[in-house]
C-alpha positions in Angstrom: -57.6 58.8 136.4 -56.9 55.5 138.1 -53.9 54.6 139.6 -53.1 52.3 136.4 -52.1 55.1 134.5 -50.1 57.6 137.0 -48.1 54.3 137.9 -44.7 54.3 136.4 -42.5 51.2 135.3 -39.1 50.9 136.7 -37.3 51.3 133.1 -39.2 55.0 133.1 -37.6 55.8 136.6 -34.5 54.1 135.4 -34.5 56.0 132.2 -34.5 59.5 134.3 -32.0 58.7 136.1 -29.4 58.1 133.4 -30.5 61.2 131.6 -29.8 63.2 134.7 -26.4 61.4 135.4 -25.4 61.8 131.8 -26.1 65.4 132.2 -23.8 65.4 135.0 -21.1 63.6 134.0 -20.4 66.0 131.0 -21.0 68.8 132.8 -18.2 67.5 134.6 -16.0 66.6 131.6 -15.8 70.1 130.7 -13.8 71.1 133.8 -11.9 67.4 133.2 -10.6 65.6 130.8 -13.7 65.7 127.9 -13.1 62.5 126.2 -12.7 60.4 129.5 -16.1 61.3 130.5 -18.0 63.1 128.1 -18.3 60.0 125.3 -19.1 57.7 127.8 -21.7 60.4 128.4 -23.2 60.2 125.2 -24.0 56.5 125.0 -25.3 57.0 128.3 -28.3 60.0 127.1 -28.4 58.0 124.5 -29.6 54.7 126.0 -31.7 57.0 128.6 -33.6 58.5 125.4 -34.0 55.0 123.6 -35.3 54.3 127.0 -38.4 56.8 126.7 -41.3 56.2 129.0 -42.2 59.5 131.3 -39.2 60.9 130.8 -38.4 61.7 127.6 -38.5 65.1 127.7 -35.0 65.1 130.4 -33.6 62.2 128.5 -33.9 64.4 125.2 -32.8 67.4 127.2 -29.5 65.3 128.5 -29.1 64.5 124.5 -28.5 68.2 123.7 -26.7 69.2 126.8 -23.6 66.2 126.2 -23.7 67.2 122.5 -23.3 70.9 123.6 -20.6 69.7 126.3 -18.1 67.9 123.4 -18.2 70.2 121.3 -17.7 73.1 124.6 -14.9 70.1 126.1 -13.2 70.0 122.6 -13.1 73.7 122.2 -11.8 74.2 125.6 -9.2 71.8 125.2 -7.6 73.2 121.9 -7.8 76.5 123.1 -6.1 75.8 126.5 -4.1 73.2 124.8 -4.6 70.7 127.4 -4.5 67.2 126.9 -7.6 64.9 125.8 -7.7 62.2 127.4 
């Protein structure tokens, strides 16, 4: 294996990143308000998985884990009766 193919470009790195920081920031919108943070989550995982590269495997991961966090966020929020936004 030469040192070519283990190398990784800077949109891969860049890519895992936002897919872990999506994955945070909705986690965090459950506890807070969901829309606020958890939509701009979304188009973050989303960008992170159009992104691809190395990581595609956490950026699809992230995917899942906002989708599961609005539809946890939205739940919570009618249930609690707390406000949206």
């Amino acid at each position: 294996m030469s040192a070519a193919d283990t190398a990784s470009r800077p949109s891969e790195t860049v890519a895992g990143f936002l897919a872990s920081f999506a994955i945070f920031i909705a986690l965090i919108g459950l506890a807070w308000h969901p829309l606020r943070l958890i939509l701009p989550a979304i188009i973050v995982s989303l960008v992170a998985s159009a992104m691809g590269g190395r990581h595609q495997r956490l950026a699809f991961a992230s995917v899942i884990v906002v989708a599961l966090c609005f539809f946890l966020g939205m739940m919570i929020s009618v249930i609690t009766e707390r406000p949206l936004w």
